[in-house]
Biopython code that builds the backbone (N, CA, C, O; Angstrom):
import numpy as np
from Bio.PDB.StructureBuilder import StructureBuilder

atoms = [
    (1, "UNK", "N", (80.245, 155.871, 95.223)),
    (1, "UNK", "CA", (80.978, 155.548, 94.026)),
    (1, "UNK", "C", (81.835, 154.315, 94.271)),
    (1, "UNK", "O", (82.444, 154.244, 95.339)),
    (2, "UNK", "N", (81.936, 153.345, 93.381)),
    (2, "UNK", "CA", (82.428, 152.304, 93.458)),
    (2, "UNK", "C", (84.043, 152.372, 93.331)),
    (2, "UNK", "O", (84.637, 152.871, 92.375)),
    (3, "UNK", "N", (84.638, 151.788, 94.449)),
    (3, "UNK", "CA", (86.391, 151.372, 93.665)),
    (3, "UNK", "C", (86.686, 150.977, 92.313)),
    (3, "UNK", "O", (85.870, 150.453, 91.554)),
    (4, "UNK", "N", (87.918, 151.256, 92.034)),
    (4, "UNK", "CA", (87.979, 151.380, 90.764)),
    (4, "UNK", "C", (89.143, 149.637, 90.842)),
    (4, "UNK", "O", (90.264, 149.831, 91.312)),
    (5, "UNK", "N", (88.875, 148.402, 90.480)),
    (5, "UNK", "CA", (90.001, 147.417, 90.418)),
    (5, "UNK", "C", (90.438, 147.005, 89.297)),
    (5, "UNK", "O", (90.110, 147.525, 88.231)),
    (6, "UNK", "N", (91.320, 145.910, 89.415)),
    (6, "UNK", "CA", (92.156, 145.719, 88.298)),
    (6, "UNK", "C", (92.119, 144.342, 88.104)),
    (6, "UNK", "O", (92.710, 143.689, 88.964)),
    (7, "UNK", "N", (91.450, 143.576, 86.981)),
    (7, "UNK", "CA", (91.230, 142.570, 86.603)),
    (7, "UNK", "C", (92.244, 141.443, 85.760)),
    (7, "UNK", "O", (93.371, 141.873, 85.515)),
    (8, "UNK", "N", (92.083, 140.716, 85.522)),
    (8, "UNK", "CA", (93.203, 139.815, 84.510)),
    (8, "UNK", "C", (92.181, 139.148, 83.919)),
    (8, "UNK", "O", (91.367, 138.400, 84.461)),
    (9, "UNK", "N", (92.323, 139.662, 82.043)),
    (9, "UNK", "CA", (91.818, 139.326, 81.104)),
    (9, "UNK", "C", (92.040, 137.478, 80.922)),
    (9, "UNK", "O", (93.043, 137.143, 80.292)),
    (10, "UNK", "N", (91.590, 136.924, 81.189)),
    (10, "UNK", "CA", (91.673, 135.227, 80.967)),
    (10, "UNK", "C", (92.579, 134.905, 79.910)),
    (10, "UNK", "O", (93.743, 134.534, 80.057)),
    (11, "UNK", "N", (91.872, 135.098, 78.663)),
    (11, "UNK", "CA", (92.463, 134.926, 77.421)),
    (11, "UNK", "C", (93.072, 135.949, 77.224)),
    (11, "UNK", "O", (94.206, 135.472, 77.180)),
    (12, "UNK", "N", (93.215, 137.095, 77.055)),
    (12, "UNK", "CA", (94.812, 138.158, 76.578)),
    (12, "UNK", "C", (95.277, 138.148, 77.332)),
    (12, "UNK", "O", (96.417, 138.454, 76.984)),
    (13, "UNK", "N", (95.264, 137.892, 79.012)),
    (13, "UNK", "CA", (96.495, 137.860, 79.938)),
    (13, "UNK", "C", (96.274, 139.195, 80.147)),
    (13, "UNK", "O", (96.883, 139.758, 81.056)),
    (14, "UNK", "N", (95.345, 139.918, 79.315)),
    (14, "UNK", "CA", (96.096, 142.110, 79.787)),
    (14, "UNK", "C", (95.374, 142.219, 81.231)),
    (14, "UNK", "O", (94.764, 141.386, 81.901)),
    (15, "UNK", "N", (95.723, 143.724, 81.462)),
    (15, "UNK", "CA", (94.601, 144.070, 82.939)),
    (15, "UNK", "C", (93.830, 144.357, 82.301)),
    (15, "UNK", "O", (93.934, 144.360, 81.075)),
    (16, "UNK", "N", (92.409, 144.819, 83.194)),
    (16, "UNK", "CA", (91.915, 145.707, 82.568)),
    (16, "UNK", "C", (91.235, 146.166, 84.025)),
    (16, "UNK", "O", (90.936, 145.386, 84.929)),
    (17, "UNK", "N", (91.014, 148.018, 84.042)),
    (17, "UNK", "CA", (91.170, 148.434, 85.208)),
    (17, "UNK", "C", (89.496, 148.953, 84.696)),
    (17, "UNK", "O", (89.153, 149.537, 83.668)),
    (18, "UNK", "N", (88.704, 148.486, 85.830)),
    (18, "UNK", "CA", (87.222, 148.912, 85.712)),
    (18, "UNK", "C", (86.116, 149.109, 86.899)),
    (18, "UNK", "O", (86.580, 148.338, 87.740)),
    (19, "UNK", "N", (84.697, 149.781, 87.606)),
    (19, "UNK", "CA", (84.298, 149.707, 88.426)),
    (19, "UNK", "C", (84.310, 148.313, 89.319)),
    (19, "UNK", "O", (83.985, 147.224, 88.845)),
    (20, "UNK", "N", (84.607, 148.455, 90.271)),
    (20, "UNK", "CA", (84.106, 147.212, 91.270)),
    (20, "UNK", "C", (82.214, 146.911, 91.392)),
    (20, "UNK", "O", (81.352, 147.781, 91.510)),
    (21, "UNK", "N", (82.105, 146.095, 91.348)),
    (21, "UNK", "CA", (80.773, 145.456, 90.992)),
    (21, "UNK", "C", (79.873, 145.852, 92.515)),
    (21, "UNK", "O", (80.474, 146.375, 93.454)),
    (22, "UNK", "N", (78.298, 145.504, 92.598)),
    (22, "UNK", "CA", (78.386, 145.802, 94.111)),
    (22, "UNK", "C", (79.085, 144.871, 95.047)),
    (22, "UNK", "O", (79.692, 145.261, 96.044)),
    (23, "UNK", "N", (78.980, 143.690, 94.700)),
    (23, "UNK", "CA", (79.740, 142.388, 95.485)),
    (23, "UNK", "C", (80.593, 142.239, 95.561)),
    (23, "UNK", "O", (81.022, 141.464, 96.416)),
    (24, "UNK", "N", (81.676, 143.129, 94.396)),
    (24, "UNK", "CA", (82.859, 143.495, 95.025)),
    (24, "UNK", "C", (83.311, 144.332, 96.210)),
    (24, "UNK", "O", (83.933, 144.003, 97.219)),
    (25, "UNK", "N", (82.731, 145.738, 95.733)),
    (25, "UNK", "CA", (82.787, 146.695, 96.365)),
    (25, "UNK", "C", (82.248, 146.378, 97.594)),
    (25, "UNK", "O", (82.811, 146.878, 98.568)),
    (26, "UNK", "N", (80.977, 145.430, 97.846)),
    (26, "UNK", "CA", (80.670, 145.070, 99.623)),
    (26, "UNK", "C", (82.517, 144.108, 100.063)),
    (26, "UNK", "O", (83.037, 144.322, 101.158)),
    (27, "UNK", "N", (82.907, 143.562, 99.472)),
    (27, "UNK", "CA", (84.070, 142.895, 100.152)),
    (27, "UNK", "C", (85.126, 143.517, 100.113)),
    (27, "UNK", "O", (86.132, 142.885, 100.435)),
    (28, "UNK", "N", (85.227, 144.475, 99.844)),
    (28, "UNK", "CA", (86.223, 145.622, 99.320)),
    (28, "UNK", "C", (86.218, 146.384, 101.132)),
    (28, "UNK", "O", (86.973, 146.440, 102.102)),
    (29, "UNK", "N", (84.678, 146.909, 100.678)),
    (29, "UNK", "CA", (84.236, 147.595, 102.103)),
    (29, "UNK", "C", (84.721, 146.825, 103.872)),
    (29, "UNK", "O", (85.118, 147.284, 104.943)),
    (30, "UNK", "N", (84.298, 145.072, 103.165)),
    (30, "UNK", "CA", (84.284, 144.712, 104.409)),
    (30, "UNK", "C", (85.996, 144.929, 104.598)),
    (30, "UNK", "O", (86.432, 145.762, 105.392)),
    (31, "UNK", "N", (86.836, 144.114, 103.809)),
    (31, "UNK", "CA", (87.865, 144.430, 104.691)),
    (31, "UNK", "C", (88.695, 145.383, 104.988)),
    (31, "UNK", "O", (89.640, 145.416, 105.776)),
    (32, "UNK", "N", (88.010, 146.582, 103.895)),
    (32, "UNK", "CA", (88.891, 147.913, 104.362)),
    (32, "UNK", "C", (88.608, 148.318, 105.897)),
    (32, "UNK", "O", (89.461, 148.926, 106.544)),
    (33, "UNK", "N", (86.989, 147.836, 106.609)),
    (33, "UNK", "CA", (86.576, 147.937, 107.868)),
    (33, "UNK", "C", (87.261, 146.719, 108.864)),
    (33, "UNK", "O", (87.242, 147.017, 110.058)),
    (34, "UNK", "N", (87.688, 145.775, 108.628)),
    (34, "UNK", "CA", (88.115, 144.723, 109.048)),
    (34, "UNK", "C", (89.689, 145.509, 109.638)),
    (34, "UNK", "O", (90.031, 145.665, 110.810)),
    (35, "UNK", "N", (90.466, 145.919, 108.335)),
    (35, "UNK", "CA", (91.611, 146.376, 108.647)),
    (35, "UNK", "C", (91.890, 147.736, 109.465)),
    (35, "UNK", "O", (92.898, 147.899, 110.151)),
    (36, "UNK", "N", (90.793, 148.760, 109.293)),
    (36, "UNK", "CA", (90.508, 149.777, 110.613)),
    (36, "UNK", "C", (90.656, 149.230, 111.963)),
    (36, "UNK", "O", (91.407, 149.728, 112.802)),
    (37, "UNK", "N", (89.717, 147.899, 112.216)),
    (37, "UNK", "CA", (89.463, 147.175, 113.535)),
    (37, "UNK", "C", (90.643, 146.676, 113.681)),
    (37, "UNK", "O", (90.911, 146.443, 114.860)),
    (38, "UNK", "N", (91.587, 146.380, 112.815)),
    (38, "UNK", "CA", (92.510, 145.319, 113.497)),
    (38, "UNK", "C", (94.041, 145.858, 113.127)),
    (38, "UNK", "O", (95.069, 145.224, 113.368)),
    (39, "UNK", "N", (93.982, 146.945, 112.598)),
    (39, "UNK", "CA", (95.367, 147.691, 111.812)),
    (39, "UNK", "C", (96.510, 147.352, 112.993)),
    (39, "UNK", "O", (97.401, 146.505, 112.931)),
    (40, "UNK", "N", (96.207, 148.273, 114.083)),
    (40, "UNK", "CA", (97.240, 147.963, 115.405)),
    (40, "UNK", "C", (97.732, 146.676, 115.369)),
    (40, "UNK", "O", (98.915, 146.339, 115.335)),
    (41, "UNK", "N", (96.709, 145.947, 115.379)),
    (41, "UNK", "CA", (96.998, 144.521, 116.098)),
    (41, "UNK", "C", (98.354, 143.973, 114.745)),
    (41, "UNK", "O", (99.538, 143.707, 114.949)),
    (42, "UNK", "N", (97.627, 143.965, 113.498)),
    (42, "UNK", "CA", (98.174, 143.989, 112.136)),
    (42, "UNK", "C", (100.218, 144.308, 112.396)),
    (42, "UNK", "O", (101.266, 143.665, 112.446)),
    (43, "UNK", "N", (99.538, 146.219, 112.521)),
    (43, "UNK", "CA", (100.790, 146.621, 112.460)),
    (43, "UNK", "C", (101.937, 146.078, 113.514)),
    (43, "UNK", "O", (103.150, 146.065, 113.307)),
    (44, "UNK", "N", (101.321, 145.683, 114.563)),
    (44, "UNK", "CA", (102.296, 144.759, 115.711)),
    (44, "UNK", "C", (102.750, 143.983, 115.459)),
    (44, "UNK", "O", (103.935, 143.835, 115.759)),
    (45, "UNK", "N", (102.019, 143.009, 114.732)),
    (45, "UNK", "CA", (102.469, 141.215, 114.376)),
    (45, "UNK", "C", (103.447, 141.799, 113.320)),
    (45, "UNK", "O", (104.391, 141.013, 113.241)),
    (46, "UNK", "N", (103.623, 142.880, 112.452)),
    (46, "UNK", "CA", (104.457, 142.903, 111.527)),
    (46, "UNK", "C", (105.890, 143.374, 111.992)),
    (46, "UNK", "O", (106.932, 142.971, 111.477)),
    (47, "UNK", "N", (105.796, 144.442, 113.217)),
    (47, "UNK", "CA", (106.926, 145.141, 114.166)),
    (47, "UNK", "C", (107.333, 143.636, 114.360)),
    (47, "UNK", "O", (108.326, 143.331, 113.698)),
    (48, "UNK", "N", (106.896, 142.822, 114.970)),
    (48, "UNK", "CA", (106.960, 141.841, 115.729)),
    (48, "UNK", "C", (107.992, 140.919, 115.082)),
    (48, "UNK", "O", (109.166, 140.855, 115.448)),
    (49, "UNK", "N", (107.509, 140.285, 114.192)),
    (49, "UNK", "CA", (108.266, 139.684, 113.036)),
    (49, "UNK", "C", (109.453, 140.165, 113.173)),
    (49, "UNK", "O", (110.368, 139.735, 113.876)),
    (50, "UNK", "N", (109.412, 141.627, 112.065)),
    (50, "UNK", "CA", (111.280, 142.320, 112.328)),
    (50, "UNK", "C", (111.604, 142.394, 113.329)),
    (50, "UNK", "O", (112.828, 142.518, 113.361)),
    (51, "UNK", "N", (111.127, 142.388, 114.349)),
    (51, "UNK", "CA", (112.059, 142.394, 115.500)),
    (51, "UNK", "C", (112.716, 141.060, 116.002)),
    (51, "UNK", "O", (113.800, 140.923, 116.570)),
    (52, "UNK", "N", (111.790, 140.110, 115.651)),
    (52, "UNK", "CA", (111.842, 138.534, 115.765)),
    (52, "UNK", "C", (113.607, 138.503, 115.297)),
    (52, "UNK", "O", (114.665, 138.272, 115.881)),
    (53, "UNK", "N", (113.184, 138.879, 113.914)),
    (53, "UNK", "CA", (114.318, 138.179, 112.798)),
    (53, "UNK", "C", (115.358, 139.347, 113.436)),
    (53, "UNK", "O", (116.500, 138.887, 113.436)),
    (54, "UNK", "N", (115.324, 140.336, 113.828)),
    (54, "UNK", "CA", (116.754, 140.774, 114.082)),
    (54, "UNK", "C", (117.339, 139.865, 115.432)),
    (54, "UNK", "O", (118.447, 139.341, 115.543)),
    (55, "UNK", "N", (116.286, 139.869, 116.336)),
    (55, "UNK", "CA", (116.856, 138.649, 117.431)),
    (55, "UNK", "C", (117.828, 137.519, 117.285)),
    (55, "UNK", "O", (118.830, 137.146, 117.896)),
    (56, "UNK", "N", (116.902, 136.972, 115.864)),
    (56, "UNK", "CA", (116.949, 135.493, 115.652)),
    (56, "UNK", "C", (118.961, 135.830, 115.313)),
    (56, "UNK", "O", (120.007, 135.314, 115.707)),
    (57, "UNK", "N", (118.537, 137.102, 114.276)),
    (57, "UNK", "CA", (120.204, 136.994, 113.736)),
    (57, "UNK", "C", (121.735, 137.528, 114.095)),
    (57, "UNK", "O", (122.795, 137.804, 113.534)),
    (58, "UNK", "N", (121.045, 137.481, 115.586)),
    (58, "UNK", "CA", (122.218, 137.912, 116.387)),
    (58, "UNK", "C", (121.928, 136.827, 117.519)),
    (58, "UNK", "O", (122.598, 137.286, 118.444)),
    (59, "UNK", "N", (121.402, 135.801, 117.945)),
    (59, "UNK", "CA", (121.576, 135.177, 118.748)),
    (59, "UNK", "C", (123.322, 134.493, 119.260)),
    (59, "UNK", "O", (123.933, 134.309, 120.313)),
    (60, "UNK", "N", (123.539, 134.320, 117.910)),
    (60, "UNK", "CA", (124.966, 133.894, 118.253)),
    (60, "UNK", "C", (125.854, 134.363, 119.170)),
    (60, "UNK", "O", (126.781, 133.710, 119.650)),
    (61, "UNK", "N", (125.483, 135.871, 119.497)),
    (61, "UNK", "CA", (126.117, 137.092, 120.384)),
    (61, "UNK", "C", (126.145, 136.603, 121.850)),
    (61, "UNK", "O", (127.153, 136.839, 122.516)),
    (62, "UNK", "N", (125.055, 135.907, 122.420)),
    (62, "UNK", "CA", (125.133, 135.217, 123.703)),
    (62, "UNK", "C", (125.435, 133.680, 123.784)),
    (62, "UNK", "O", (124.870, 133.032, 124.664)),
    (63, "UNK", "N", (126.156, 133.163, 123.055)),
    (63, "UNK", "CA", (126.892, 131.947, 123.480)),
    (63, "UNK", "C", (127.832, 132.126, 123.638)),
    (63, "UNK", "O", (128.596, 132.845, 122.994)),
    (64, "UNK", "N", (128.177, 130.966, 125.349)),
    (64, "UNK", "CA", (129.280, 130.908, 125.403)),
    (64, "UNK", "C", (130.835, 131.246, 124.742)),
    (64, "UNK", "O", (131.791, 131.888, 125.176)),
    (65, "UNK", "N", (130.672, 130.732, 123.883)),
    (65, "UNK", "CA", (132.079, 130.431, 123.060)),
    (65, "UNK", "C", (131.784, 131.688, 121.712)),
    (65, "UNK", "O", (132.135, 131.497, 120.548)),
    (66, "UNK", "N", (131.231, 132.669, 122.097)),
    (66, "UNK", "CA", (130.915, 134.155, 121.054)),
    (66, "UNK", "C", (132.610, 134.402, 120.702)),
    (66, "UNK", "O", (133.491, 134.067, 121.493)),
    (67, "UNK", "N", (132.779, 134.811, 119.859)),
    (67, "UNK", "CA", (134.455, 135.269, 119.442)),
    (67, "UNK", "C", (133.762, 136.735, 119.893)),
    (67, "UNK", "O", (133.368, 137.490, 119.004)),
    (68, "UNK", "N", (133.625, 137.121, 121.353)),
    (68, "UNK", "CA", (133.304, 138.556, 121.530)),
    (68, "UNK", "C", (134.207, 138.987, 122.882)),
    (68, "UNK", "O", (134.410, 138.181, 123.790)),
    (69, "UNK", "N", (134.564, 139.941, 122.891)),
    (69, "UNK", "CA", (135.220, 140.901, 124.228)),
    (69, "UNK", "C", (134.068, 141.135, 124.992)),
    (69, "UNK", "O", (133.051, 141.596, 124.473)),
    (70, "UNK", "N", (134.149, 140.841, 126.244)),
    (70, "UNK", "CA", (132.896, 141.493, 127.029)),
    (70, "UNK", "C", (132.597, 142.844, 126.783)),
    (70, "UNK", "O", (131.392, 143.095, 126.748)),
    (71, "UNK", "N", (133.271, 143.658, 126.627)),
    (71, "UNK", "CA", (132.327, 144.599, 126.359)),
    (71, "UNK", "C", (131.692, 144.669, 125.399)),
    (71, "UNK", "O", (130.871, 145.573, 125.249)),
    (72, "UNK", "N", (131.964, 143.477, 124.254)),
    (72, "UNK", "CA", (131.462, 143.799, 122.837)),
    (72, "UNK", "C", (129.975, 143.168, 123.275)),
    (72, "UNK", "O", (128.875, 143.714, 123.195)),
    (73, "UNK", "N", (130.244, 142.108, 123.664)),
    (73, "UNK", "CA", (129.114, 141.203, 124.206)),
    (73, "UNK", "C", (128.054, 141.916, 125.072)),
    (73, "UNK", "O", (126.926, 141.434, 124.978)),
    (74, "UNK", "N", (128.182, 142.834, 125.790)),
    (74, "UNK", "CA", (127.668, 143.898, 126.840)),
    (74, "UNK", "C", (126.817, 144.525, 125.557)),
    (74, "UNK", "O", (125.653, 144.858, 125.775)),
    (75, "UNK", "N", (127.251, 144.657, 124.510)),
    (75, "UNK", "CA", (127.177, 145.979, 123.499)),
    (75, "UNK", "C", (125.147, 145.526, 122.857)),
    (75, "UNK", "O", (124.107, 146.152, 122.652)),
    (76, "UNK", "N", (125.798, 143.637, 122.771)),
    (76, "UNK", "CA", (124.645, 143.089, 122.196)),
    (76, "UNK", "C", (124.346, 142.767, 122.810)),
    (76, "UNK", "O", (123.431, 142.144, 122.272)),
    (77, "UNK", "N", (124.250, 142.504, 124.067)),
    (77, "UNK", "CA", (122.852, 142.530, 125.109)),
    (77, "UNK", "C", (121.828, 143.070, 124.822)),
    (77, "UNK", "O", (120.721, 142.689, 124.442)),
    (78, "UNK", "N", (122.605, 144.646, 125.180)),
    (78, "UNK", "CA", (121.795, 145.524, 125.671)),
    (78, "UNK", "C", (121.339, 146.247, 123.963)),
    (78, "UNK", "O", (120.526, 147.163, 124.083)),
    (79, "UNK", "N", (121.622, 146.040, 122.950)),
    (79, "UNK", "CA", (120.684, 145.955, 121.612)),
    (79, "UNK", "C", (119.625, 144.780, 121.594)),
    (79, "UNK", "O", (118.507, 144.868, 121.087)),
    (80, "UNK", "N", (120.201, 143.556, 122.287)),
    (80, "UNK", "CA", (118.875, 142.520, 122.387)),
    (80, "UNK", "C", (117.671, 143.206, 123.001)),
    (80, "UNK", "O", (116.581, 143.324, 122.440)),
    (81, "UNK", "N", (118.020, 143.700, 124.365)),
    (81, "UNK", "CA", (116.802, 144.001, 124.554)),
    (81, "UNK", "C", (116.289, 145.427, 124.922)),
    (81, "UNK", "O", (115.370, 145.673, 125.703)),
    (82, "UNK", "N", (117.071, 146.359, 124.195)),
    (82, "UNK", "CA", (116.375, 147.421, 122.876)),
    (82, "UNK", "C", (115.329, 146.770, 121.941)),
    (82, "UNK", "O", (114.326, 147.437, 121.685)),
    (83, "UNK", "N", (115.439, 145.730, 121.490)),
    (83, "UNK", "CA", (114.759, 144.807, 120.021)),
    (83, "UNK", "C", (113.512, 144.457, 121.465)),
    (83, "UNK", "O", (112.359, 144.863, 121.317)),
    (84, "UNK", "N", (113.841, 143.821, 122.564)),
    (84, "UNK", "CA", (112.942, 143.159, 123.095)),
    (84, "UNK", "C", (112.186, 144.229, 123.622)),
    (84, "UNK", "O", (111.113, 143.627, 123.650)),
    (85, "UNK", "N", (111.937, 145.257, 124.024)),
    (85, "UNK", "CA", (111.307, 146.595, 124.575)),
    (85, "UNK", "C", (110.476, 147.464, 123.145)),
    (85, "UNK", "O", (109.628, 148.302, 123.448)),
    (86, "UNK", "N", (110.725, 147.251, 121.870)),
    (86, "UNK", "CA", (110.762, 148.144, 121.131)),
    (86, "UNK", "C", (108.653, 148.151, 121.189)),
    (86, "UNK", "O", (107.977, 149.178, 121.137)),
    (87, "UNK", "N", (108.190, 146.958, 121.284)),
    (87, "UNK", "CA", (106.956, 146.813, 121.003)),
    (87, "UNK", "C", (106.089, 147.807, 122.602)),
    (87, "UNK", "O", (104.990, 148.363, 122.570)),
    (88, "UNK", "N", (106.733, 147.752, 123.412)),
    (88, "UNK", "CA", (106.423, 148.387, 124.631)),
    (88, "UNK", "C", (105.722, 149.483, 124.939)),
    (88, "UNK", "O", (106.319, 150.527, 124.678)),
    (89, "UNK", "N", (104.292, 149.641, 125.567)),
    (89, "UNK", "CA", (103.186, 150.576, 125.341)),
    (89, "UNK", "C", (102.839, 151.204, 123.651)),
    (89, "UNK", "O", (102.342, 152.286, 123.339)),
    (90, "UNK", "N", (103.236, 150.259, 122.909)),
    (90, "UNK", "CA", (102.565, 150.696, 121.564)),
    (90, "UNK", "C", (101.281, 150.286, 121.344)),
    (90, "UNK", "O", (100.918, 149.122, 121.171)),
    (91, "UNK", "N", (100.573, 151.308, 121.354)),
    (91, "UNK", "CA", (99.031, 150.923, 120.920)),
    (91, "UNK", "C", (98.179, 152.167, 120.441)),
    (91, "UNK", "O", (97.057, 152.440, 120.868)),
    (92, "UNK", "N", (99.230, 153.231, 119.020)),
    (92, "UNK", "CA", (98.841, 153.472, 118.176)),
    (92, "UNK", "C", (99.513, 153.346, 116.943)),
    (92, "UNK", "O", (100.670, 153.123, 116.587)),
    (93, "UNK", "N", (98.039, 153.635, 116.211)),
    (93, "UNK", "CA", (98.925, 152.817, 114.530)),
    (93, "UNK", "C", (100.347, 153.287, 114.171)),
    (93, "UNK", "O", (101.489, 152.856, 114.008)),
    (94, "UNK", "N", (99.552, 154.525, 114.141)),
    (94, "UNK", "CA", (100.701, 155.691, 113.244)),
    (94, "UNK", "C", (101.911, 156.137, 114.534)),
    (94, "UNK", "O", (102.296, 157.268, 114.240)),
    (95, "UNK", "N", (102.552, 155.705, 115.694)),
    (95, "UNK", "CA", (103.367, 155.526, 116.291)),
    (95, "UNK", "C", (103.883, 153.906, 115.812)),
    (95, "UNK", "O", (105.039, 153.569, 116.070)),
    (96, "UNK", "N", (103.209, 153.222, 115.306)),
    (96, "UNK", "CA", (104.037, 151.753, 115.556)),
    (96, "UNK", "C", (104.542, 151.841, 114.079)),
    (96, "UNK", "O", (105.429, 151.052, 113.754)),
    (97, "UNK", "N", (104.043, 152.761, 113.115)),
    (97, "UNK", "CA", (104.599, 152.949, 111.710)),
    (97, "UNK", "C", (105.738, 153.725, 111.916)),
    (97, "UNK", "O", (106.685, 153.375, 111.212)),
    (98, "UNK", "N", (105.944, 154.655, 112.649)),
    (98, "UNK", "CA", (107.170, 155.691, 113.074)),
    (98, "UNK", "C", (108.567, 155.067, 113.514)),
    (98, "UNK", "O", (109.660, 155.628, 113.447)),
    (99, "UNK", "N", (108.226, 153.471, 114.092)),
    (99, "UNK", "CA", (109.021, 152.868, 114.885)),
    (99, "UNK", "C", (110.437, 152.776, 114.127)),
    (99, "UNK", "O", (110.345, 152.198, 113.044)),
    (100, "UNK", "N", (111.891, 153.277, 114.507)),
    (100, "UNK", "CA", (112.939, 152.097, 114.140)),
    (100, "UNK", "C", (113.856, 151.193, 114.806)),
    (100, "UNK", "O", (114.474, 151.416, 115.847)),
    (101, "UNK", "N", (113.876, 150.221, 114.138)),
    (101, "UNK", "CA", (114.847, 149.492, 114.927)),
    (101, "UNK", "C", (116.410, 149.872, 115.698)),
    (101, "UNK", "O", (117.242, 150.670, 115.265)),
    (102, "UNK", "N", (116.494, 149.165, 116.769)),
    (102, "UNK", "CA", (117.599, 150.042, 117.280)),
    (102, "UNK", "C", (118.707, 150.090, 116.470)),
    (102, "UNK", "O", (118.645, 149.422, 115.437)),
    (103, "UNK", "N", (120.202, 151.030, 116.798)),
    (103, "UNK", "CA", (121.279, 150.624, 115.859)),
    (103, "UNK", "C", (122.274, 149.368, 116.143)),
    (103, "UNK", "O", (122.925, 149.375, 117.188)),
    (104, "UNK", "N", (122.374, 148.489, 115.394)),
    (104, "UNK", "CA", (123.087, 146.999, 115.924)),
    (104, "UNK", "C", (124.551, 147.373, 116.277)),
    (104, "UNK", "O", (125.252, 148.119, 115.594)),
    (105, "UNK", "N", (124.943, 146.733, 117.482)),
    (105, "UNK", "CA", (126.484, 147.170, 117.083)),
    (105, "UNK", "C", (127.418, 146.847, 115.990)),
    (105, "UNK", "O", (127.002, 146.259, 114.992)),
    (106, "UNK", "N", (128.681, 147.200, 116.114)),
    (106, "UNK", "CA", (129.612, 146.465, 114.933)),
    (106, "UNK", "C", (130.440, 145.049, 115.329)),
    (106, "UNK", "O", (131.118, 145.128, 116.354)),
    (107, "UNK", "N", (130.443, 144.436, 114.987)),
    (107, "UNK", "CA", (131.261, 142.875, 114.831)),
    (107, "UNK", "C", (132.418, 142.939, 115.512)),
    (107, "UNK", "O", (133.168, 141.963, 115.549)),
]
sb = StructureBuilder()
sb.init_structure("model")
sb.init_model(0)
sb.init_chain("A")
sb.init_seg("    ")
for serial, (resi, resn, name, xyz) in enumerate(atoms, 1):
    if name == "N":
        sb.init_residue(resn, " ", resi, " ")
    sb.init_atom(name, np.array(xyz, "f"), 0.0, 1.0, " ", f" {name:<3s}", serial, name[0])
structure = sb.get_structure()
């Protein structure tokens, strides 16, 4: 049985929700199989990213001139690399979907 997709009428602008054709439904197929083969890899580059950007937005935490108390500074280290470990022996899907980010400290 064919997927069921959702089209955009040219001229009325409406949807209209109807069988996938076979040439759809073969490209439908391929990359629902594409994304089986590569989901992990997928779901990593996306962990990856957020983890990127939480890095990116605490870098300020290790310069020199941080308005931080060493221990505060100690605090975001060791959340840096919580963030940097988090990807570590992950290599199933539905564990790398479970994942959360560590808790950041406070300011």
């Amino acid at each position: 049985m064919a997927d069921i997709i959702t089209v955009v009428d040219a001229l009325t602008k409406t949807q209209i929700n109807r069988e996938a054709t076979a040439e759809e439904q073969a490209q439908i197929d391929l990359e629902k199989a594409n994304f089986e083969a590569n989901k992990v890899d997928i779901a990593l580059d996306s962990l990856r990213n957020i983890r990127n950007q939480a890095l990116l937005e605490c870098d300020w935490t290790q310069l020199p001139n941080a308005p931080l108390t060493e221990a505060k500074k100690t605090e975001w280290e060791t959340y840096r690399q919580s963030l940097r470990d988090i990807t570590n022996g992950l290599n199933v899907y539905e564990d790398i979907l479970e994942i959360t980010l560590p808790t950041k400290p406070t300011e």
